[in-house]
PAGUVO-54493 format. One record per atom (N, C-alpha, C): residue in one letter; atom name; y, x negated, z. Coordinates in steps of 0.05 Angstrom, whole numbers, plus 5000, padded with zeros to 4 digits. Atoms other than C-alpha are relative to their C-alpha. Example, Ala and Ser with C-alpha at 12.3 -4.5 7.8 and 13.67 -1.06 7.14 Angstrom:
2
<"A", "N", <4976, 4982, 5000>>
<"A", "CA", <4910, 4754, 5156>>
<"A", "C", <5024, 4982, 5000>>
<"S", "N", <4976, 5016, 4999>>
<"S", "CA", <4979, 4727, 5143>>
<"S", "C", <5022, 5015, 5014>>
//
This chain:
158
<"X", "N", <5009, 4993, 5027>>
<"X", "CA", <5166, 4764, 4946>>
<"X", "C", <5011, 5027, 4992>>
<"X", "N", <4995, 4981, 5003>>
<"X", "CA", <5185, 4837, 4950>>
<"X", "C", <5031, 5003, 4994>>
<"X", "N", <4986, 4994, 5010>>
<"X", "CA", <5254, 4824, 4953>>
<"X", "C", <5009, 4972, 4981>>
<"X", "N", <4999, 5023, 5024>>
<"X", "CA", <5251, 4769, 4894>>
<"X", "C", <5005, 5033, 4976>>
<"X", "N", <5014, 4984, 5024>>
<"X", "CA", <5227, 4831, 4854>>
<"X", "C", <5025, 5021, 5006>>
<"X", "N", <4976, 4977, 4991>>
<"X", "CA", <5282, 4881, 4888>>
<"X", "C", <5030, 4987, 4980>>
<"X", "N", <4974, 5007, 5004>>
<"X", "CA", <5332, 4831, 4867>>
<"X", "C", <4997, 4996, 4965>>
<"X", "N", <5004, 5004, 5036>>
<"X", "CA", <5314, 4821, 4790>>
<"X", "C", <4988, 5030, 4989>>
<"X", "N", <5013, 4970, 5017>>
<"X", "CA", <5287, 4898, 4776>>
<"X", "C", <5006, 5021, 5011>>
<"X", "N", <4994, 4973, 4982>>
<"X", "CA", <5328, 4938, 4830>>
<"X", "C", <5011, 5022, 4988>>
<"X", "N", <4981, 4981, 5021>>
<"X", "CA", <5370, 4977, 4773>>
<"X", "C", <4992, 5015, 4988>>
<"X", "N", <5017, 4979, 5013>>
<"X", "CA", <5312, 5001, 4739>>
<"X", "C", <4970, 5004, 5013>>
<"X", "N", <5024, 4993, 4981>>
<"X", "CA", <5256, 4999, 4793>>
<"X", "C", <4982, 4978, 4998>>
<"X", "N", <5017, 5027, 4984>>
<"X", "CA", <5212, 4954, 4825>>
<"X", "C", <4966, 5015, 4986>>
<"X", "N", <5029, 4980, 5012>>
<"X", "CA", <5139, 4965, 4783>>
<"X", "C", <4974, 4987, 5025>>
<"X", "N", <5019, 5001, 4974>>
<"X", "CA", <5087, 4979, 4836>>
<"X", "C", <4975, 4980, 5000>>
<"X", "N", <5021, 5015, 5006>>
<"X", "CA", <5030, 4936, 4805>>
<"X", "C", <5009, 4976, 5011>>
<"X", "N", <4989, 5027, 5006>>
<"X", "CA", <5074, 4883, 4805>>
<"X", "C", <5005, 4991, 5027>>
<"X", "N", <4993, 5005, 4971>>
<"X", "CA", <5101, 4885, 4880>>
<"X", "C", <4971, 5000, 5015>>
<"X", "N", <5022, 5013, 4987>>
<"X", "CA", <5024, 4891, 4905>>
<"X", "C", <4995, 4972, 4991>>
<"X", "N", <5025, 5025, 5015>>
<"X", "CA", <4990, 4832, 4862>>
<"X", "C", <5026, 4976, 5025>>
<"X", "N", <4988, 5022, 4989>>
<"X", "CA", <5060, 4787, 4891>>
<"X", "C", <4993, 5006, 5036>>
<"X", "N", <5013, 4995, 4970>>
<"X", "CA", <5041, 4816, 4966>>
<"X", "C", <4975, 4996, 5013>>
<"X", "N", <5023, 5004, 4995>>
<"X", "CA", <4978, 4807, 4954>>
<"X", "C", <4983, 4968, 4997>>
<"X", "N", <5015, 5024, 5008>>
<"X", "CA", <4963, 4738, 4920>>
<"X", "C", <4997, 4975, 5023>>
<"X", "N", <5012, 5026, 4981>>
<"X", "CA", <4967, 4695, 4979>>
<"X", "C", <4975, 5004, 5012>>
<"X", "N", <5026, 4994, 4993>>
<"X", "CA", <4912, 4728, 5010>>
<"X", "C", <4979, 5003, 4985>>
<"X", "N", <5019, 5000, 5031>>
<"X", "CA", <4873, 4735, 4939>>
<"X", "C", <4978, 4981, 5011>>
<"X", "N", <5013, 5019, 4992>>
<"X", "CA", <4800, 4704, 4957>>
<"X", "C", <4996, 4985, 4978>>
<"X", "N", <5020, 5016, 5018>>
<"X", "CA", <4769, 4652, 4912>>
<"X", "C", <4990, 5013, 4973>>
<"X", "N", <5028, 4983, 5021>>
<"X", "CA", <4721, 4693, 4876>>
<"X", "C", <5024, 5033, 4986>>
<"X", "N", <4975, 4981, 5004>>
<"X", "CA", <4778, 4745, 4840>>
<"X", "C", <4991, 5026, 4995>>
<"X", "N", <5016, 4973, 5000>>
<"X", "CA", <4721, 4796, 4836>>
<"X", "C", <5006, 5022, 5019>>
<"X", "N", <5010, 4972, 4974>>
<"X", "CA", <4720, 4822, 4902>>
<"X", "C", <5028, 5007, 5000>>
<"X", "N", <4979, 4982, 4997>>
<"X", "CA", <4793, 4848, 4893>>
<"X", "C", <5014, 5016, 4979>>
<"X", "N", <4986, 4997, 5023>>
<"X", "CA", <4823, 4893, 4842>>
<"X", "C", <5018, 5025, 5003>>
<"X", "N", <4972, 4984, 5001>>
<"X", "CA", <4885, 4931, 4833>>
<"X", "C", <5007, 5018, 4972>>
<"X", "N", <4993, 4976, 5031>>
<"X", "CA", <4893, 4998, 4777>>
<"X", "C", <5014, 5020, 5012>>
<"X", "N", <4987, 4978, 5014>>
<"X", "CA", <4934, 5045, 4761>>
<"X", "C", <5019, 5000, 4983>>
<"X", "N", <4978, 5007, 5026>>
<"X", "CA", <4979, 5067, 4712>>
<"X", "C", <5033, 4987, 5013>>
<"X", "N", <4978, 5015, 4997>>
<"X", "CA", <5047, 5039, 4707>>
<"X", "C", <5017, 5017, 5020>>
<"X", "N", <4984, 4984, 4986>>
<"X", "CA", <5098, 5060, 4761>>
<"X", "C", <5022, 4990, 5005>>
<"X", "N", <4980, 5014, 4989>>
<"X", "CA", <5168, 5047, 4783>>
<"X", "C", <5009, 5004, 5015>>
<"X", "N", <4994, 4990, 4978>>
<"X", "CA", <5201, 5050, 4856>>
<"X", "C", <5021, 4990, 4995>>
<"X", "N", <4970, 5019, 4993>>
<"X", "CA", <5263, 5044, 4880>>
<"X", "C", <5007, 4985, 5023>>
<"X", "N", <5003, 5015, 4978>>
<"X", "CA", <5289, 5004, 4928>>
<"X", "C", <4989, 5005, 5024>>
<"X", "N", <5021, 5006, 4972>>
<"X", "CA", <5275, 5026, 4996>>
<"X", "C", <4970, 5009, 4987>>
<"X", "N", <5028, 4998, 5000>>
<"X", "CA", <5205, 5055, 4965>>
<"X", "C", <4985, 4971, 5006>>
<"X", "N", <5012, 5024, 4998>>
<"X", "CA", <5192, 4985, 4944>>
<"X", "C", <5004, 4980, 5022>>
<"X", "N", <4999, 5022, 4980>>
<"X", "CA", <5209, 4948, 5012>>
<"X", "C", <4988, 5017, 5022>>
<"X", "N", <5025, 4981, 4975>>
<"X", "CA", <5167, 5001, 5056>>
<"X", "C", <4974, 4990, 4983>>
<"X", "N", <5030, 4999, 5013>>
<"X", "CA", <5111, 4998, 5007>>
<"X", "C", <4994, 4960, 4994>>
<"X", "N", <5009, 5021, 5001>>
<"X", "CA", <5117, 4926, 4999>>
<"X", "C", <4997, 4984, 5036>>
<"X", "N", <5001, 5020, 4968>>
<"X", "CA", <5112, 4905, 5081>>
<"X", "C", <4981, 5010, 5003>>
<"X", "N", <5024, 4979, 4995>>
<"X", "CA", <5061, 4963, 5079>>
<"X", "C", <4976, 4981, 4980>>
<"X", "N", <5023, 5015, 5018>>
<"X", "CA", <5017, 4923, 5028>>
<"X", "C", <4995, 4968, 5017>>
<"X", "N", <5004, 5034, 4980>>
<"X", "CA", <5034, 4851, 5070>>
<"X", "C", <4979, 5013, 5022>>
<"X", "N", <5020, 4997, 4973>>
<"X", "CA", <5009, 4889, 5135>>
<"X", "C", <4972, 5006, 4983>>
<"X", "N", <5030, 4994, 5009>>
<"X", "CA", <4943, 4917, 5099>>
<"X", "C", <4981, 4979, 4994>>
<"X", "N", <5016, 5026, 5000>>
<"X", "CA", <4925, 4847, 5072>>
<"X", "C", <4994, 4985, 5023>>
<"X", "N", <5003, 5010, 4976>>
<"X", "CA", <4942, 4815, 5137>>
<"X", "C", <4982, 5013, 5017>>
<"X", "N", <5023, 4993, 4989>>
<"X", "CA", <4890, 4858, 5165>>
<"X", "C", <4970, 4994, 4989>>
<"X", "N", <5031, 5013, 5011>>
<"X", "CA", <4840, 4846, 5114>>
<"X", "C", <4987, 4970, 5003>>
<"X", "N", <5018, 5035, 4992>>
<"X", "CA", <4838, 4771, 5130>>
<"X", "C", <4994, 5007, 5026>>
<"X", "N", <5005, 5005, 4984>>
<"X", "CA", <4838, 4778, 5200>>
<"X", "C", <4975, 5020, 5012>>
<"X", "N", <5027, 4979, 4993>>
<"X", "CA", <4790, 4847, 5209>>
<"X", "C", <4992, 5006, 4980>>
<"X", "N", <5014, 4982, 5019>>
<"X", "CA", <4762, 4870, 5142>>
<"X", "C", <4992, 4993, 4979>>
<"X", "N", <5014, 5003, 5022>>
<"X", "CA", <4738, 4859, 5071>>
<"X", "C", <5003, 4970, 5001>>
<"X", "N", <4996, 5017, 5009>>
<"X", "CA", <4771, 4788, 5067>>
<"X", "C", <4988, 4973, 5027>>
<"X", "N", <5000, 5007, 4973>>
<"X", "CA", <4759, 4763, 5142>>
<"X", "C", <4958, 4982, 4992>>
<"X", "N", <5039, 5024, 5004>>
<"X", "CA", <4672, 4736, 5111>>
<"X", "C", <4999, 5003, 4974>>
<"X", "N", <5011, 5001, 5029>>
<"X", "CA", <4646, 4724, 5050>>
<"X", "C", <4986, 5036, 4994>>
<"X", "N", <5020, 4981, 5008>>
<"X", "CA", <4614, 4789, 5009>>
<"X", "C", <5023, 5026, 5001>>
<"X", "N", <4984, 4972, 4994>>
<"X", "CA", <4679, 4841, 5028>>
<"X", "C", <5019, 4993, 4969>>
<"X", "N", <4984, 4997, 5017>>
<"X", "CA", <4719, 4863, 4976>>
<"X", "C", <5030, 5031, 5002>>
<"X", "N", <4991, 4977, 4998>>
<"X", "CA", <4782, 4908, 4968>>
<"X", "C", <4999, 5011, 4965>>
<"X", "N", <5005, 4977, 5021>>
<"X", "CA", <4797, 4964, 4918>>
<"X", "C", <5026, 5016, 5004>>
<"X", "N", <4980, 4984, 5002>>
<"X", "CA", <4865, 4988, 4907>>
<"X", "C", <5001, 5016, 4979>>
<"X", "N", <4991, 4981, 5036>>
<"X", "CA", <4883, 5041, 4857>>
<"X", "C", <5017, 5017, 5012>>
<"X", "N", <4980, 4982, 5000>>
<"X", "CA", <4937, 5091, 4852>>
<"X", "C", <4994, 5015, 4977>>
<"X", "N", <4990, 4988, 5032>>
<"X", "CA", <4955, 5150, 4800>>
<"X", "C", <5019, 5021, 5014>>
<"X", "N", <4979, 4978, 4999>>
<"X", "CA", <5005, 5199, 4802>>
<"X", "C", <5000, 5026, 4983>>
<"X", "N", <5002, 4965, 5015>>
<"X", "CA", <5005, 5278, 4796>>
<"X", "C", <5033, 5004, 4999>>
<"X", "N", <4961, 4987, 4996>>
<"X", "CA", <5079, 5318, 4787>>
<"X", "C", <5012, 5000, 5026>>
<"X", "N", <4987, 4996, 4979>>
<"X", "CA", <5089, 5323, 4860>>
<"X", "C", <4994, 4972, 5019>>
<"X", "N", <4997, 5014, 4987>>
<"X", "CA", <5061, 5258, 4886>>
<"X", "C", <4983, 4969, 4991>>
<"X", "N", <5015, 5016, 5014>>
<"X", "CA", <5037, 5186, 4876>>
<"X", "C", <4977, 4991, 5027>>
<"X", "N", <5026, 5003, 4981>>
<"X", "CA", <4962, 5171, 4905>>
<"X", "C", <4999, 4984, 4999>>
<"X", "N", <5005, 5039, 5005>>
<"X", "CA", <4953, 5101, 4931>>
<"X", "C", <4979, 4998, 5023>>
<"X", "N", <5020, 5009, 4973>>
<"X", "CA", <4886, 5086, 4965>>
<"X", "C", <4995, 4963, 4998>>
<"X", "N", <5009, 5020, 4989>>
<"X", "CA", <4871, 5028, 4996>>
<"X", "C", <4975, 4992, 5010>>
<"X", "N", <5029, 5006, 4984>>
<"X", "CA", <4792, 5010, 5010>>
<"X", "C", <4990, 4977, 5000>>
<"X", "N", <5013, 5018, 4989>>
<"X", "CA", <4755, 4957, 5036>>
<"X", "C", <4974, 4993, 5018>>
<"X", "N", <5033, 5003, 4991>>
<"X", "CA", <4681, 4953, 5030>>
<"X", "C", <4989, 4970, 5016>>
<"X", "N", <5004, 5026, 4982>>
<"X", "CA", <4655, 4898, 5083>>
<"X", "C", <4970, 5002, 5008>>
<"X", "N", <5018, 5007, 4995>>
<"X", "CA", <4588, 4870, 5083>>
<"X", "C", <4985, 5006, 5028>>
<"X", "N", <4998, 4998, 4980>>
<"X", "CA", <4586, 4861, 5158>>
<"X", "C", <5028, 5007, 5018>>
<"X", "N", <4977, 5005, 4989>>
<"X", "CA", <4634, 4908, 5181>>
<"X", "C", <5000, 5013, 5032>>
<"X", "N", <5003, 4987, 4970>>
<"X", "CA", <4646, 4928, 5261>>
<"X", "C", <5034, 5024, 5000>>
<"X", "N", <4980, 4988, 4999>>
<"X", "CA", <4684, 4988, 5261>>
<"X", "C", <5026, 5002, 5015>>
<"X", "N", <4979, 5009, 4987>>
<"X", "CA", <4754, 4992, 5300>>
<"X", "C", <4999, 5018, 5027>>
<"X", "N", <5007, 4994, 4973>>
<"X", "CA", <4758, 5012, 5369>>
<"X", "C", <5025, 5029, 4997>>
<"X", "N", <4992, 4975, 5006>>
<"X", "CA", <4788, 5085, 5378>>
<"X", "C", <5034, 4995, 5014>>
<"X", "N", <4973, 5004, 4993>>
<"X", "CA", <4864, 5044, 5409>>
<"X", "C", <5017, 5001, 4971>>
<"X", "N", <4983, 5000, 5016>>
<"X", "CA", <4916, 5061, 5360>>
<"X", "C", <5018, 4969, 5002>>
<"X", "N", <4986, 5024, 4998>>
<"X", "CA", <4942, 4989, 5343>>
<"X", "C", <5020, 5003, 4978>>
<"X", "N", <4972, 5010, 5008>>
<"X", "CA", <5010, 4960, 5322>>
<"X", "C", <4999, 5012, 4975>>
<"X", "N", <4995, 4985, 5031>>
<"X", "CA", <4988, 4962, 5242>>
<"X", "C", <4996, 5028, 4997>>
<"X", "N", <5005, 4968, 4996>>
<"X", "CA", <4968, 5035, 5250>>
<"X", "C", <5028, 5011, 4997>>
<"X", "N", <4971, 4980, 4992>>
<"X", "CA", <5037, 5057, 5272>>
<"X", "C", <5019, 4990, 4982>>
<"X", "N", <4979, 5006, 5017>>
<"X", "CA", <5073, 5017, 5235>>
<"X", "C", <4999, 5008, 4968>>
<"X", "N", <5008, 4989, 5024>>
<"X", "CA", <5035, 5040, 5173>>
<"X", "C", <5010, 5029, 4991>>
<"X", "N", <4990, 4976, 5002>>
<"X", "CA", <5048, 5107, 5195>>
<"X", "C", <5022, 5009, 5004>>
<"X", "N", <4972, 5003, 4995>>
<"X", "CA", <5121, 5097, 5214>>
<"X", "C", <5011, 5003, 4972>>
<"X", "N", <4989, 5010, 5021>>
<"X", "CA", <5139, 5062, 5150>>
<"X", "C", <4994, 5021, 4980>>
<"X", "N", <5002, 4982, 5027>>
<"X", "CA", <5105, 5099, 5097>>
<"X", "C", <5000, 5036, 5004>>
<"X", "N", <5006, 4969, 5001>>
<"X", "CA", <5089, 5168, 5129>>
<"X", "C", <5037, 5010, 5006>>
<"X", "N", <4977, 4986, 5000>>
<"X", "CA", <5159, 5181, 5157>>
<"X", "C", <5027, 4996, 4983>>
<"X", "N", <4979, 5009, 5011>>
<"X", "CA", <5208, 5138, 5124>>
<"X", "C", <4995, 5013, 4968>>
<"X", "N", <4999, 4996, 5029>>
<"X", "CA", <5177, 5157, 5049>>
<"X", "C", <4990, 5029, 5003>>
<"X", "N", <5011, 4980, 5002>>
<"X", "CA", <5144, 5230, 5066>>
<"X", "C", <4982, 5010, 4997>>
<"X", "N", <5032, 4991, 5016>>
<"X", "CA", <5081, 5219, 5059>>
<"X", "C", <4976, 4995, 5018>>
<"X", "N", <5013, 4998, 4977>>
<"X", "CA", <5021, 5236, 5094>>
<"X", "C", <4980, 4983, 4995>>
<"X", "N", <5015, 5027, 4992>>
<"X", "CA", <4984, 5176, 5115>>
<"X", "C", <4967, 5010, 5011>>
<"X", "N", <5022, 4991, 4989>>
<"X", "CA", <4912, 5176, 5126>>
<"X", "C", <4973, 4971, 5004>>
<"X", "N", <5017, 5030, 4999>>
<"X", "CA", <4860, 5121, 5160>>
<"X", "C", <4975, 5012, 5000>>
<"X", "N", <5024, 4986, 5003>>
<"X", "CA", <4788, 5138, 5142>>
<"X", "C", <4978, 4978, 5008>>
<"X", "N", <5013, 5024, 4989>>
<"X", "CA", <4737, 5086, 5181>>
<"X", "C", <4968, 5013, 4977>>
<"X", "N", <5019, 4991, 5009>>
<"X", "CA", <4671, 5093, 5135>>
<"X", "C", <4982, 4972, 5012>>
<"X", "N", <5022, 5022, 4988>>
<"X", "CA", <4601, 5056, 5147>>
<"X", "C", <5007, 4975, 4993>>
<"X", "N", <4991, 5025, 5004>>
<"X", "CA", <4622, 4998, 5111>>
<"X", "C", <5025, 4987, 4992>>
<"X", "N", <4967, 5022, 4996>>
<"X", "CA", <4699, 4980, 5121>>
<"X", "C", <5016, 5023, 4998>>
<"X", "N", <4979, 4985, 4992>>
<"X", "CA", <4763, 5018, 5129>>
<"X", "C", <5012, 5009, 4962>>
<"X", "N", <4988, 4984, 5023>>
<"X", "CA", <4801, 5066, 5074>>
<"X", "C", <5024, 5009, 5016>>
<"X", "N", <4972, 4985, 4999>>
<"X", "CA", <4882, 5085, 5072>>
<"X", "C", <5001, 5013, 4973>>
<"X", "N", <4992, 4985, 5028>>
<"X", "CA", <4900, 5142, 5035>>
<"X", "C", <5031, 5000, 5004>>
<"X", "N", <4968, 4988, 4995>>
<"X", "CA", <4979, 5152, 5019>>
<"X", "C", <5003, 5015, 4984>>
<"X", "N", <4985, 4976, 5013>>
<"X", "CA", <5005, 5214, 4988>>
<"X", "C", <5039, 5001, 5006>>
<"X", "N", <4968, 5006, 5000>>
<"X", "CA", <5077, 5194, 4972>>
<"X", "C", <5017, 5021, 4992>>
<"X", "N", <4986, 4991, 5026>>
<"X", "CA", <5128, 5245, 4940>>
<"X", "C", <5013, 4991, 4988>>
<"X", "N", <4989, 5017, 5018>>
<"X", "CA", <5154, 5221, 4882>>
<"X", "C", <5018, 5004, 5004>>
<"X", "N", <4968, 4993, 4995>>
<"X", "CA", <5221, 5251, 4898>>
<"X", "C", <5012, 4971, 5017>>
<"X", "N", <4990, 5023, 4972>>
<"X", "CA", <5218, 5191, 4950>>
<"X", "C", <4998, 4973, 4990>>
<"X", "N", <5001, 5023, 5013>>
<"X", "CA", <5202, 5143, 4892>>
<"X", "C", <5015, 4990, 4987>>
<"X", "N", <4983, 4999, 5023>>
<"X", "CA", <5251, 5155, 4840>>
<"X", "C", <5021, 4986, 4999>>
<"X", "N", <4991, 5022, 5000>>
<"X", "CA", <5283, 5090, 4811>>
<"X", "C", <5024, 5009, 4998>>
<"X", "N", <4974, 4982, 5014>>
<"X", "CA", <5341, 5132, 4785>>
<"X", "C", <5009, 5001, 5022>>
<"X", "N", <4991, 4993, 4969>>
<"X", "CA", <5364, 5148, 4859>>
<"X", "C", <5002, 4982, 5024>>
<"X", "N", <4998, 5010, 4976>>
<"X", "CA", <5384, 5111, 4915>>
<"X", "C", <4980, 5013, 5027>>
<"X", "N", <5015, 4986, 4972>>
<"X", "CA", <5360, 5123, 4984>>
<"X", "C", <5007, 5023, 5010>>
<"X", "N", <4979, 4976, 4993>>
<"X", "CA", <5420, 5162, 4997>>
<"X", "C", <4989, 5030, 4984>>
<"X", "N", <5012, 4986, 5029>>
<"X", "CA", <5397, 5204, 4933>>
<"X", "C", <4985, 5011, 4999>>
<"X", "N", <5025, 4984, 4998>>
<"X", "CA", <5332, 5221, 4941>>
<"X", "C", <4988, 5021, 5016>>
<"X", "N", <5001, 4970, 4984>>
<"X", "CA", <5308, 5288, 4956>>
<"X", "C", <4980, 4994, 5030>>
<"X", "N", <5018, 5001, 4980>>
<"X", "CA", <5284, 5290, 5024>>
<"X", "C", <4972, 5013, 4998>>
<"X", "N", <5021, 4984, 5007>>
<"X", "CA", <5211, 5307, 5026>>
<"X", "C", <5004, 5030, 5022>>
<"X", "N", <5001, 4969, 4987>>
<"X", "CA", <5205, 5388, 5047>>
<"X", "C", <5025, 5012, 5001>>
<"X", "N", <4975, 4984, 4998>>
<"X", "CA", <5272, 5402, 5035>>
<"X", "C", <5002, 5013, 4968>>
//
């Protein structure tokens, strides 16, 4: 799906709404309440949009198998916005009955924090609350910008 959307909007950027909802709709439950996706309009560029789009597959693939989507009554809650220096994308997932995660750093963890924290510059954060798991990402936009290749884009901290 991600690179359907890479290949028809890579010139002028992949719009971020657009690459969750297609990452997301297979897993979409039934009931279209318990999930919803805001923020304002955004555009990535390629590699943003193929980190952030495997990063959105793994997140769902967790929610069926451990979290909001995994019983009836869980729901997620994406939103984003963007300040001058970076774009905010949380990820939460309030869960009815949820059992928190055991303190082993697993596979999606790292790869979460591989993909988005090192490859895009941004500091990744997993927040376990009483009732279901929260990702924060703090991207810099320098690392989003459709205008720029990969090659292109300012490294973050430089």
């Amino acid at each position: 799906r991600s690179t359907d959307l890479l290949l028809a909007n890579g010139v002028v950027g992949v719009d971020f709404k657009e690459l969750l909802s297609g990452q997301l709709d297979p897993f979409r439950p039934e009931d279209a309440s318990r999930m919803t996706l805001e923020g304002p309009p955004m555009r990535l560029n390629i590699q943003a949009a193929q980190i952030l789009g495997m990063a959105a597959h793994e997140l769902a693939t967790n929610a069926v198998k451990y979290g909001a989507f995994q019983k009836d009554g869980g729901s997620l809650n994406v939103t984003w916005s963007r300040d001058p220096e970076a774009l905010n994308f949380d990820w939460r997932e309030p869960a009815k009955s949820f059992t928190p995660p055991s303190e082993r750093r697993g596979f999606g963890t790292t790869v979460l924090e591989n993909m988005v924290g090192r490859s895009l510059g941004a500091t990744v954060e997993r927040i376990v609350h009483d009732d279901g798991l929260e990702w924060k990402f703090a991207i810099p936009v320098s690392a989003l910008d459709p205008t720029k290749g990969p090659e292109e884009a300012e490294k973050p901290g430089a």
